[in-house]
C-alpha positions as CSV (number, residue, x, y, z in Angstrom):
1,X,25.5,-30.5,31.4
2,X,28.2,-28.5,29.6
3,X,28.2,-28.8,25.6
4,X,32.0,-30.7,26.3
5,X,29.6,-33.3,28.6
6,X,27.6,-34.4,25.6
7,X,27.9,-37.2,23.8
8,X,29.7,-36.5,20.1
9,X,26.5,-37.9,18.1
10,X,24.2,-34.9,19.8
11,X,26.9,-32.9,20.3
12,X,26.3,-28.7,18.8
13,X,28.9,-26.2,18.7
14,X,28.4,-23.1,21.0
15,X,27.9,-21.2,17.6
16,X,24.9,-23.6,16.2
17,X,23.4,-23.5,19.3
18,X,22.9,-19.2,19.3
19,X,22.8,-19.2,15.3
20,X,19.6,-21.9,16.3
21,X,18.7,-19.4,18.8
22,X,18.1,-16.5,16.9
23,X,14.7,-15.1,15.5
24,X,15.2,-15.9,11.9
25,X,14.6,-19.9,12.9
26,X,11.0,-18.8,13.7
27,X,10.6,-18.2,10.5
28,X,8.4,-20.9,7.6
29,X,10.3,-22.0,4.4
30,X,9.1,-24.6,2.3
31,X,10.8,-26.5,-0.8
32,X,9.8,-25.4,-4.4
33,X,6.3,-27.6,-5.0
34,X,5.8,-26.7,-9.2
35,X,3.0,-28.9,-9.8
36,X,0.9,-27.2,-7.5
37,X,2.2,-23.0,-7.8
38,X,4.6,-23.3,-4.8
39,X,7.5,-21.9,-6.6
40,X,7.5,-17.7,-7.1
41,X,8.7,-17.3,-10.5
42,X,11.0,-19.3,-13.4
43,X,8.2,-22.6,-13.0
44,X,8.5,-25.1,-16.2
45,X,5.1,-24.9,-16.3
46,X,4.7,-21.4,-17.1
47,X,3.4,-21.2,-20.8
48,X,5.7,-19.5,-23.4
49,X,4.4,-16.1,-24.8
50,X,3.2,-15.9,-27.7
51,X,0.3,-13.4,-29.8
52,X,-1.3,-13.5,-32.9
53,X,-3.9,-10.8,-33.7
54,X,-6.5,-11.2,-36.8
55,X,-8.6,-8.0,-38.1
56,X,-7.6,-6.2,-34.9
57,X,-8.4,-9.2,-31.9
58,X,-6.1,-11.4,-30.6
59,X,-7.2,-14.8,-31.2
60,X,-3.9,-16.9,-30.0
61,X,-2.2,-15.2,-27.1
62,X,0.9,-17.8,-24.7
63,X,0.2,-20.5,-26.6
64,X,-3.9,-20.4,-25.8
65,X,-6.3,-20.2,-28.7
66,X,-8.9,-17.7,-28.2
67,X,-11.8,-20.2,-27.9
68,X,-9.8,-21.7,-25.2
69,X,-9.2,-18.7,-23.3
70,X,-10.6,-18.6,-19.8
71,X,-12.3,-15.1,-19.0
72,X,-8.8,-13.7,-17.7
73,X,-7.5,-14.2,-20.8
74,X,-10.4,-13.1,-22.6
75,X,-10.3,-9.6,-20.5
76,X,-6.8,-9.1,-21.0
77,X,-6.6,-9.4,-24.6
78,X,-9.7,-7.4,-25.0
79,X,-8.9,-4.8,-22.6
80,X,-5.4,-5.0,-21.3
81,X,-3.1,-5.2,-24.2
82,X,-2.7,-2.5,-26.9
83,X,-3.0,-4.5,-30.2
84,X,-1.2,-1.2,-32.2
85,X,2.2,-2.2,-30.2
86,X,1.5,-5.9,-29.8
87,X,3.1,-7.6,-32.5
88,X,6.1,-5.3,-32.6
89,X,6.9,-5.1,-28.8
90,X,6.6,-9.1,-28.6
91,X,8.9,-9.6,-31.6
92,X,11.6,-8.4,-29.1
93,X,14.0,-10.5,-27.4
94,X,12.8,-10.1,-23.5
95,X,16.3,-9.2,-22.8
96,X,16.2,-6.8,-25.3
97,X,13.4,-5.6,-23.1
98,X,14.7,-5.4,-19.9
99,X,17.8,-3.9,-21.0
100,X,15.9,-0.7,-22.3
101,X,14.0,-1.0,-19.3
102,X,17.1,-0.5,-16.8
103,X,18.8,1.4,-19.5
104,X,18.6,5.3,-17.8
105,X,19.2,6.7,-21.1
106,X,15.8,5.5,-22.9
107,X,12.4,7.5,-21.8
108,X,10.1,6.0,-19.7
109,X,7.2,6.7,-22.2
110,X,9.4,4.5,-25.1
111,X,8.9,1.9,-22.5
112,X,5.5,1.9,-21.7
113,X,4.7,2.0,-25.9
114,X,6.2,-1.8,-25.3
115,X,4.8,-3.3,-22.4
116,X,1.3,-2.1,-23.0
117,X,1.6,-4.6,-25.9
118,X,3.2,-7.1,-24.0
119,X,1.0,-10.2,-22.5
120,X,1.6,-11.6,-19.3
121,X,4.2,-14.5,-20.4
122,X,6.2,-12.2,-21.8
123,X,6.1,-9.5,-19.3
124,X,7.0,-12.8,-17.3
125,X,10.0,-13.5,-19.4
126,X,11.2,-9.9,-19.3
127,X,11.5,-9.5,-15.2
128,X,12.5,-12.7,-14.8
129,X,15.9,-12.1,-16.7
130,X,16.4,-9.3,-14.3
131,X,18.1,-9.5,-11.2
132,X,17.0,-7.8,-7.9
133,X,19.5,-4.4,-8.5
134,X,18.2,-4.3,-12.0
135,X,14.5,-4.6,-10.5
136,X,15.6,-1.7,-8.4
137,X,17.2,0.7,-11.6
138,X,14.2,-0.2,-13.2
139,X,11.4,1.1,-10.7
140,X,13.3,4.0,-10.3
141,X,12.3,5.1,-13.7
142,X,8.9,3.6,-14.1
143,X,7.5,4.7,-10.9
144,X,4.5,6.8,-12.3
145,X,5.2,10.0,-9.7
146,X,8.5,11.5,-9.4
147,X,7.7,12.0,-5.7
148,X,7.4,9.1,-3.5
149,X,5.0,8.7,-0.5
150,X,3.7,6.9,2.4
151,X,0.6,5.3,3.8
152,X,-0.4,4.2,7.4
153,X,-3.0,2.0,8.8
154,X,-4.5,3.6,12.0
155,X,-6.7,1.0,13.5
156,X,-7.3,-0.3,16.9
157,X,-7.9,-3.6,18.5
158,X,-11.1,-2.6,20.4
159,X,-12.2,-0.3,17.4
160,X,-11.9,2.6,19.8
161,X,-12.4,5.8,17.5
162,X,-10.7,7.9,19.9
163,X,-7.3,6.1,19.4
164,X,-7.6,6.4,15.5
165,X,-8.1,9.7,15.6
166,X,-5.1,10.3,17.5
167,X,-2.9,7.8,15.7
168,X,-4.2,9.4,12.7
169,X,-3.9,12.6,13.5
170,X,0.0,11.6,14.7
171,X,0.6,9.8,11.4
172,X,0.0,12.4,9.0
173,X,1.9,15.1,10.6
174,X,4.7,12.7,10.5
175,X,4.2,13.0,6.7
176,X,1.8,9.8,5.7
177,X,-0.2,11.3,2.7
178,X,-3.2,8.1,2.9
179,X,-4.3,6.7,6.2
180,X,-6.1,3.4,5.8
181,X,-8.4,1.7,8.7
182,X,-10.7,-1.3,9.1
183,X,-12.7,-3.2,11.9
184,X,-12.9,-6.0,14.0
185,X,-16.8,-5.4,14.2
186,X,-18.0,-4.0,10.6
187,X,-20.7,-2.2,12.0
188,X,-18.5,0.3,13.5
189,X,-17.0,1.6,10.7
190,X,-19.1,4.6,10.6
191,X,-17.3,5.7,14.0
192,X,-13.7,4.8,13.1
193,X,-14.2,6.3,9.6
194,X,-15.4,9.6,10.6
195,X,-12.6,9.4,13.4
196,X,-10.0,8.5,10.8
197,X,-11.2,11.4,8.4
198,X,-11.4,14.3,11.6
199,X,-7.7,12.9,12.8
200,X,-6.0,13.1,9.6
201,X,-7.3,16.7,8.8
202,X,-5.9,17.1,12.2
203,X,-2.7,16.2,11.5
204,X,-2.6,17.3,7.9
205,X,-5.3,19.3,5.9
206,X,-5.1,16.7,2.5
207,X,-3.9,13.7,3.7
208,X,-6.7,11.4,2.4
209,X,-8.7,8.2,4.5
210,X,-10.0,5.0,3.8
211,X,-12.3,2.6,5.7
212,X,-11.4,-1.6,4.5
213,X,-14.9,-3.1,4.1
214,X,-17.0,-5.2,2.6
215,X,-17.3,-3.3,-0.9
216,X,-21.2,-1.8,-0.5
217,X,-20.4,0.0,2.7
218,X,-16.9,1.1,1.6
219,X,-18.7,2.1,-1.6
220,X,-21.1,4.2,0.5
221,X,-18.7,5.7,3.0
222,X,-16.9,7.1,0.4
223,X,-19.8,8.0,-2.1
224,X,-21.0,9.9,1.5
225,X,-17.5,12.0,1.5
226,X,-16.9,10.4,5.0
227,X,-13.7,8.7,3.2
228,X,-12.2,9.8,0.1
229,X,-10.3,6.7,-1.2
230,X,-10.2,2.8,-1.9
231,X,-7.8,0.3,-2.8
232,X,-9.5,-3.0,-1.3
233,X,-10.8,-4.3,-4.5
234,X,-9.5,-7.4,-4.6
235,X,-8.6,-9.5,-8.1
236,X,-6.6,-12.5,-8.7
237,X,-4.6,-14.8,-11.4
238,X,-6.7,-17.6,-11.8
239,X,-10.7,-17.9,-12.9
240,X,-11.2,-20.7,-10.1
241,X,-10.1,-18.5,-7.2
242,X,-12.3,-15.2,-9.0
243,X,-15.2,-17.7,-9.3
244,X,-14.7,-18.6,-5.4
245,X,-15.4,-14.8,-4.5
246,X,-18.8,-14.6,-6.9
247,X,-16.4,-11.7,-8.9
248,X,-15.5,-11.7,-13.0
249,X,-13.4,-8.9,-14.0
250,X,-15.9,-7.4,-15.5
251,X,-17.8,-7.1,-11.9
252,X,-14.8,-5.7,-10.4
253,X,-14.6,-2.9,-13.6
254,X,-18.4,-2.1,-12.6
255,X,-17.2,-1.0,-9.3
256,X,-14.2,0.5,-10.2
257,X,-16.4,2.8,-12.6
258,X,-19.1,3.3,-9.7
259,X,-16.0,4.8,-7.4
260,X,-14.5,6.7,-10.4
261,X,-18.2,8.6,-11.1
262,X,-18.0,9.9,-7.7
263,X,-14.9,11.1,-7.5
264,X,-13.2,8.8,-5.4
265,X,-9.7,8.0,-5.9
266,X,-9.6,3.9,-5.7
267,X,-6.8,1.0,-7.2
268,X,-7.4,-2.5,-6.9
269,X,-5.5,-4.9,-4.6
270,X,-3.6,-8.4,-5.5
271,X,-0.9,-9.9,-4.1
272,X,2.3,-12.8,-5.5
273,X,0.4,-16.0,-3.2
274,X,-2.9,-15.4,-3.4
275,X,-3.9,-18.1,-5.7
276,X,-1.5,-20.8,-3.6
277,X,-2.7,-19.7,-0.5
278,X,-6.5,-19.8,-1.4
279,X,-6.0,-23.5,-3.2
280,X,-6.1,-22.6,-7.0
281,X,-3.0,-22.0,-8.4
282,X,-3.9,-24.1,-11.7
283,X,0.1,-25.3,-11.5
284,X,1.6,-21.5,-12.8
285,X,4.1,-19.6,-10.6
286,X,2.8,-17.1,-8.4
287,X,4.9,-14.5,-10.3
288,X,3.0,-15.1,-13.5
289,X,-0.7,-15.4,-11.9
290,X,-0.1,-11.6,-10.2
291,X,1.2,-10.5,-13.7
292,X,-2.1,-11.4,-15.2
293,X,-4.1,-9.5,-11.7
294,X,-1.7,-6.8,-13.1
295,X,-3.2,-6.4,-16.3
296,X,-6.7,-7.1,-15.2
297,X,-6.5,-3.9,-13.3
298,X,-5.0,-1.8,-16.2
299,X,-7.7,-3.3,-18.4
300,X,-10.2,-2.6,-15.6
301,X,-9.3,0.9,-16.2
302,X,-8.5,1.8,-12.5
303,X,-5.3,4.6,-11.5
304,X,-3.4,1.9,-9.6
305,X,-2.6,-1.3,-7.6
306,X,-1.8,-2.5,-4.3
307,X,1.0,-5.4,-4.5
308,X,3.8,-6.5,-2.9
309,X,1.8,-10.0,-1.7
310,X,0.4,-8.0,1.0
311,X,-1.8,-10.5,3.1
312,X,-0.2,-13.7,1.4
313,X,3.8,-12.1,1.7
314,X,4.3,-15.8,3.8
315,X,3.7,-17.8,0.9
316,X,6.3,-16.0,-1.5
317,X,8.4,-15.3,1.4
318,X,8.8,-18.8,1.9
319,X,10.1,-20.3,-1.3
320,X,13.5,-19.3,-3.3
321,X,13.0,-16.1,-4.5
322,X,9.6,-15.1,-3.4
323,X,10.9,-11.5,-2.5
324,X,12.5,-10.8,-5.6
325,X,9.3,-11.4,-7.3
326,X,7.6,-9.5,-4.9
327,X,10.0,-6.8,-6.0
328,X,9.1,-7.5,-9.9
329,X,5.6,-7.6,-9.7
330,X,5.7,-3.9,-8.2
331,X,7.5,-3.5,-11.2
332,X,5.2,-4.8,-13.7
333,X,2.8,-2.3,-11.9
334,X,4.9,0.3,-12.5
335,X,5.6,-0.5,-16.5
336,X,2.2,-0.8,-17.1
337,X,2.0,3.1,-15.8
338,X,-0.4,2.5,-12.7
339,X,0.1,3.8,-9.1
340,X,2.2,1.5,-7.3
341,X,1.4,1.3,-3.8
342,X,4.2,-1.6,-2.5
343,X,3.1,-3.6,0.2
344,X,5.6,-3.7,2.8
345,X,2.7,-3.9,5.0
346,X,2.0,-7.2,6.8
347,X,4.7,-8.6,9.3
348,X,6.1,-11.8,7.9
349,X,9.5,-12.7,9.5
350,X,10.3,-12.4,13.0
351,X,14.1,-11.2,11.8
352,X,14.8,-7.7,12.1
353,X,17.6,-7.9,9.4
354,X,15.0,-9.9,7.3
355,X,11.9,-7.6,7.3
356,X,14.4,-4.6,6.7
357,X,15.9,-6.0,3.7
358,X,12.5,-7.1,2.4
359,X,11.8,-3.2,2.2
360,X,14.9,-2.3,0.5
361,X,13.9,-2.9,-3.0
362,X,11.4,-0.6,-3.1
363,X,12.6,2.2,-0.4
364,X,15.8,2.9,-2.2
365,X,14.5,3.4,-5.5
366,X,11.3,4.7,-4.2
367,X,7.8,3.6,-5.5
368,X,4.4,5.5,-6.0
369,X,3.8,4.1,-1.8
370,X,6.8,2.7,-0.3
371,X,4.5,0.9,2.3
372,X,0.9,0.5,1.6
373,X,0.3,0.0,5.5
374,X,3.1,1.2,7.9
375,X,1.6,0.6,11.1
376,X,0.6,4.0,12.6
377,X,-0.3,1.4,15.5
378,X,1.7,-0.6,17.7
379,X,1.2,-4.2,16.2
380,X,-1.2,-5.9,19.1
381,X,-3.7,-2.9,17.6
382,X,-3.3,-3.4,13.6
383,X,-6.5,-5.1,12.7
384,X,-4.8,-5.7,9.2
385,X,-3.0,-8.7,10.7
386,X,0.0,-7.1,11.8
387,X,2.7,-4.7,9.5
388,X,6.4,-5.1,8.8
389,X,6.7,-1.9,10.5
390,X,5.1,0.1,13.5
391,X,5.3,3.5,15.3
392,X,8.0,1.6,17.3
393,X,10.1,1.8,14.0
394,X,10.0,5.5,13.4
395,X,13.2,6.7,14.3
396,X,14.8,3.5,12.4
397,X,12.8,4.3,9.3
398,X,14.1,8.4,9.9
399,X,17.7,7.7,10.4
400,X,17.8,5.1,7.0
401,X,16.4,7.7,5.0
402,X,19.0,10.3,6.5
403,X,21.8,7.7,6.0
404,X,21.1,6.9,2.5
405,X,19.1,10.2,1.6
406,X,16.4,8.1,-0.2
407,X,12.8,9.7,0.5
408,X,10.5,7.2,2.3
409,X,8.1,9.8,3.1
410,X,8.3,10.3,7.1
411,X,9.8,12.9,9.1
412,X,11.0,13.1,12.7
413,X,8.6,15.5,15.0
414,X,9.6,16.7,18.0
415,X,7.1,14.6,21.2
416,X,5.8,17.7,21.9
417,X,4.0,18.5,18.6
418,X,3.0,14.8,18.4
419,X,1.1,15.7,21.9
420,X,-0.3,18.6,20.8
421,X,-1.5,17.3,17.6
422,X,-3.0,14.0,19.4
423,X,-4.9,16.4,21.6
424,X,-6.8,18.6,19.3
425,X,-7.4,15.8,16.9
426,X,-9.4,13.7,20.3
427,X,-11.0,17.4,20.7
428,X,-12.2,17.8,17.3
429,X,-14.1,14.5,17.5
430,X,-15.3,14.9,20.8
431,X,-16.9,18.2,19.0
432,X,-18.3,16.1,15.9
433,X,-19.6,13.4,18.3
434,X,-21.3,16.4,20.6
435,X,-22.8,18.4,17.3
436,X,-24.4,14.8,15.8
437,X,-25.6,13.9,19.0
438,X,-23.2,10.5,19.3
439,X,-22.2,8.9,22.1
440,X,-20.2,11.1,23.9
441,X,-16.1,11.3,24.4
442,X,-15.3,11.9,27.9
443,X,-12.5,14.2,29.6
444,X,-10.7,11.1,31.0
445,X,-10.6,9.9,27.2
446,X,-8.8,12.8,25.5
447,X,-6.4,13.1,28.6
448,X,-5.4,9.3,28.0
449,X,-5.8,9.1,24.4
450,X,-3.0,11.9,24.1
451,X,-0.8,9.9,26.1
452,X,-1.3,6.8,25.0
453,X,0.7,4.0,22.8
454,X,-1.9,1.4,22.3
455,X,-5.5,0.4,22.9
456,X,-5.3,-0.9,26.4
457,X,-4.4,2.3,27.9
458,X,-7.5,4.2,26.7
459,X,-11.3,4.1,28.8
460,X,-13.2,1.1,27.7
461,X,-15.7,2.9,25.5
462,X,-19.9,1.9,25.9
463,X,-20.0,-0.6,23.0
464,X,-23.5,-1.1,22.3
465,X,-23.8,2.6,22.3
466,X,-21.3,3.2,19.8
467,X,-23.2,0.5,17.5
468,X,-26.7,1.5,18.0
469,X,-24.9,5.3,16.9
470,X,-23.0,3.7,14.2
471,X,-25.9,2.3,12.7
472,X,-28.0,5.6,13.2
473,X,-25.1,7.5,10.8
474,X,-26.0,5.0,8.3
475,X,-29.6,5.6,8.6
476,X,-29.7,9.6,8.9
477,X,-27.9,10.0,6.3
478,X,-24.5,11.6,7.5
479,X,-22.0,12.7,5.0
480,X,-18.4,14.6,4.9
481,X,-20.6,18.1,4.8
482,X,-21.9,17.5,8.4
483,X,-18.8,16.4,9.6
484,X,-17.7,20.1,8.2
485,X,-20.7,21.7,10.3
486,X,-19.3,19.8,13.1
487,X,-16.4,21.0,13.2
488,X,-17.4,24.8,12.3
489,X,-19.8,24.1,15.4
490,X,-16.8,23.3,17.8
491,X,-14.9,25.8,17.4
492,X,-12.3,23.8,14.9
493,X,-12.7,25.8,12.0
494,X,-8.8,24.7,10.6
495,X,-9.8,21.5,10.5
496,X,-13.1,21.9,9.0
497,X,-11.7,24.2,5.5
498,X,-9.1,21.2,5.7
499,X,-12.2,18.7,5.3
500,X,-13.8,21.0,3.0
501,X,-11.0,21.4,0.4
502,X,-10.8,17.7,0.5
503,X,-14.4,17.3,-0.6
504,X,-14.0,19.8,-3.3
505,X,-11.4,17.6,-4.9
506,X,-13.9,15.2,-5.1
507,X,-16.0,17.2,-6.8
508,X,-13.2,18.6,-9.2
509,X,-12.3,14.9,-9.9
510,X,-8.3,15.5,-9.7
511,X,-8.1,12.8,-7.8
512,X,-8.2,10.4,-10.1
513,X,-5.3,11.2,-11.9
514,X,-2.4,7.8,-11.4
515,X,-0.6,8.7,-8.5
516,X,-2.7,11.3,-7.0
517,X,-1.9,12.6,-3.9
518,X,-2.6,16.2,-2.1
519,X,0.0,18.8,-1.2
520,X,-0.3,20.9,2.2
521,X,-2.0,23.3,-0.2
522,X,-4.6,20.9,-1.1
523,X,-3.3,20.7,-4.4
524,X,-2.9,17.8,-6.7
525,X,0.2,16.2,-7.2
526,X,0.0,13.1,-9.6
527,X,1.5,11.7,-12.5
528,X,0.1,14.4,-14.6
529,X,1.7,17.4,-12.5
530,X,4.7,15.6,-11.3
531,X,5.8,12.9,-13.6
532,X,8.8,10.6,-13.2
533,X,11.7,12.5,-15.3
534,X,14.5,10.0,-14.1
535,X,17.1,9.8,-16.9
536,X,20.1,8.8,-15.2
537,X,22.7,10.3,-12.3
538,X,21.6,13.6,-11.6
539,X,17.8,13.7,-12.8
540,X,15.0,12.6,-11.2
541,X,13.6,13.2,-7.8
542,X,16.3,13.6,-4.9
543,X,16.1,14.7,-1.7
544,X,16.9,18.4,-1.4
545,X,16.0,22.0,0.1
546,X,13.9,22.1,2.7
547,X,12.7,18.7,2.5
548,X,16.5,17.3,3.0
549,X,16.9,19.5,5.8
550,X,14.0,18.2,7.5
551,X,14.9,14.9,6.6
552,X,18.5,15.3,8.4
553,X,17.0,16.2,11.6
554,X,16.2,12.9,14.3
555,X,15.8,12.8,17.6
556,X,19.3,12.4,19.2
557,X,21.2,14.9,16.7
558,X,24.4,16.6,18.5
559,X,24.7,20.5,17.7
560,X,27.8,21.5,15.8
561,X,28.1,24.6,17.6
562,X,27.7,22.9,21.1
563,X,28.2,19.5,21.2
564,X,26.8,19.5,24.5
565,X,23.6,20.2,23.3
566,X,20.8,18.4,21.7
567,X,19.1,19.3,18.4
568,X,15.4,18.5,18.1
């Protein structure tokens, strides 16, 4: 039957029928729900700000008296806000705010004297009178490092180590300065970590790893110098949903201090949905519940956050406005002066246009991390639940940074590095598995493993093996300083000093500066070292030297001098 054939009551036009077609309409949305936090920002039931501080402690703060205060309120006002800036920064009109906020012309550190006194309903008001471009002008100059960056999940469905070491070892040559990884089955996160840490020396002596745990063993893999970050630390907007995960604040400063005393760089993680999504919203928009996660974490005392809704991105994503205040709580991170590492991370929307534009806000202005999981994996293999973006997207992500010359970290490399690269990182841990007596990594698996695109292509590994091993690096004590030996051992001396100078940074404690992050020299580059300077056109970081030209160059570039001819 033709569409002419149908009767006029059922009858589409051609256009309906492919606009109905197209990938977008597999996508959720859902009708603002206020009562019960489905709606991301501008909710009536948002309380008003409001502060009033007696003999140095604020007893009143949005309209709550302090002996009504629930234990987020009580940490933030005791921890969060800075009393000395209180009353005047709230005494401004939250336009007033913003204004200076977007306004090039007034230093970032005049800023940050006014929202350290501001409290979360008022931080509230002040991004909310900002529209998304304004968001955009405004991250630009309160981004804590002047530099932006990248980080990459390297995972894989059957938890194979060999494939993260190759995907990690592939991801930080392609510039990724943090590589992330977690498990389907926990207990082999010894393997994957230790494969993780070998591949990204590989690829990059400094680029540093993290394994996503349970927080004991992440604690101890990193205390063990077999990872060297952490930003899993989970904290939310409401006291029910804490309560629901046995946490308080104050448990989750504990840790953070416990990471900090050994050196390990770690920021906590929260997310615009959480609250909805787990049940306990308490009836506030999801915009103001992250702000107060916000200042839990500066109160906690930790170098940064990981936001951008990353798990729960569906829930804003589905409501009016739910990525622009996905866009303003990475700002609120950002004028609080923590490390803001952006989400962009879990796949939401099955349009290409959609998912592209969702990373826009925070790619063209650039933030601390403009994703804080790029897939380094193709999707079926990212035990994270999926990313917006994959190793599939790596040429898009190269020619958008060359068409608009914003930095989003990556670089094009020529297929016969990323071989090369692959192969000595499978190499290195088939000589760390061989010199602490692990399960060995076959011929067949390095050959395959450089090759390779996803999990299904590699040898079907001995499973219980790699357990009963996995378990016996727990129990014998392994730490980064064997994995040195290791690689000395095996002949990969490069890639051992590259280890090495990574563990001496956690010994120097430079890495938890805000915004740390480790040049090819193994030195520091932070907020301390390379602080934000953007005062309008013509200051701040842009793209330029040597960086630029490696930035112009993709894989399909024409030469000048011979059209004819190919430039890699």
């Amino acid at each position: 039957m033709t569409s002419t054939d149908r009767p006029a009551q059922n009858r589409h036009s051609t256009r309906t029928e492919i606009i109905e077609a197209r990938p977008i309409q597999l996508d959720g949305f859902v009708e603002e729900w206020p009562e019960v936090g489905m709606i991301a920002m501008e909710s009536p039931y948002d309380p008003e700000p409001s502060i009033r501080v007696e003999d140095g402690v604020i007893v009143e703060m949005d309209g709550r008296e302090r002996s009504d205060f629930d234990f987020l309120d009580q940490f933030i006002a005791d921890h969060a806000i800075d009393i000395s800036a209180a009353e005047e920064a709230m005494a401004l009109d939250a336009q007033e705010i913003a204004a200076r906020i977007v306004d090039p012309r007034v230093p970032r550190q005049d800023i940050l004297h006014l929202t350290r006194g501001l409290t979360p309903a008022k931080l509230l008001d002040v991004v909310e009178s900002m529209n998304v471009v304004e968001i955009m002008m405004a991250m630009q100059k309160m981004r804590a490092r002047r530099t932006p960056a990248n980080q990459a999940h390297s995972t894989s469905a059957r938890d194979n180590p060999v494939q993260v070491a190759a995907d990690a070892a592939e991801a930080a040559l392609r510039g990724f300065a943090e590589l992330e990884t977690t498990l389907g089955v926990v207990r082999y996160a010894p393997l994957v970590a230790i494969a993780l840490q070998v591949g990204g020396q590989t690829g990059r002596g400094g680029v540093i790893t993290q394994c996503a745990l349970e927080e004991a063993t992440e604690l101890e893999l990193g205390m063990r110098g077999i990872t060297a970050y952490a930003e899993t630390i989970s904290v939310y907007g409401t006291e029910s949903v804490f309560v629901d995960g046995d946490d308080t604040p104050w448990s989750k400063a504990f840790l953070a201090s416990a990471y900090a005393s050994r050196g390990i760089k770690m920021r906590f993680t929260s997310g615009t949905g959480a609250e909805v999504q787990m049940g306990n919203a308490e009836g506030k928009s999801m915009l103001y519940l992250e702000i107060r996660c916000i200042q839990v974490a500066k109160g906690a005392g930790v170098q940064g956050l990981q936001n951008g809704s990353i798990s729960c991105i569906g829930v804003p994503g589905a409501v009016p406005s739910g990525i622009r205040a996905v866009a303003a709580e990475n700002l609120v991170a950002s004028m609080l002066d923590l490390e803001c590492a952006s989400g962009n991370d879990q796949s939401f929307s099955h349009s290409p246009m959609r998912r592209t534009a969702r990373t826009m806000p925070q790619l063209l202005p650039g933030t601390d991390f403009v994703v804080s999981g790029y897939s380094g994996v193709p999707n079926a293999d990212n035990m994270f639940a999926g990313s917006n973006w994959d190793p599939e997207d790596y040429d898009d992500w190269n020619t958008i940074q060359r068409d608009l010359k914003v930095d989003g970290g990556l670089r094009h490399v020529a297929e016969k590095e990323v071989l090369a690269v692959r192969g000595k990182a499978i190499r290195a841990l088939q000589a760390v598995f061989a010199g602490l007596d692990l399960p060995p990594i076959t011929d067949e698996e390095v050959d395959a493993g450089i090759y390779a695109h996803g999990s299904e292509e590699l040898p079907e590994r001995d499973v219980l093996e790699d357990l009963k091993a996995a378990k016996g690096v727990m129990d014998r004590g392994i730490t980064g300083l064997d994995l040195v030996a290791a690689l000395e051992k095996g002949g990969f001396r490069d890639v051992a000093e590259n280890l090495l100078h990574v563990l001496r940074q956690r010994v120097s404690g430079d890495l938890l500066q805000t915004s740390a992050i480790l040049d090819g020299d193994f030195s520091v580059r932070s907020a301390i070292n390379d602080a934000n300077d953007y005062a309008g056109p013509g200051t701040g970081y842009r793209p330029s030297g040597e960086r630029w030209e490696e930035m112009k160059r993709l894989r399909h570039v024409l030469s000048a001098s011979n059209p004819e001819q190919e430039v890699e």
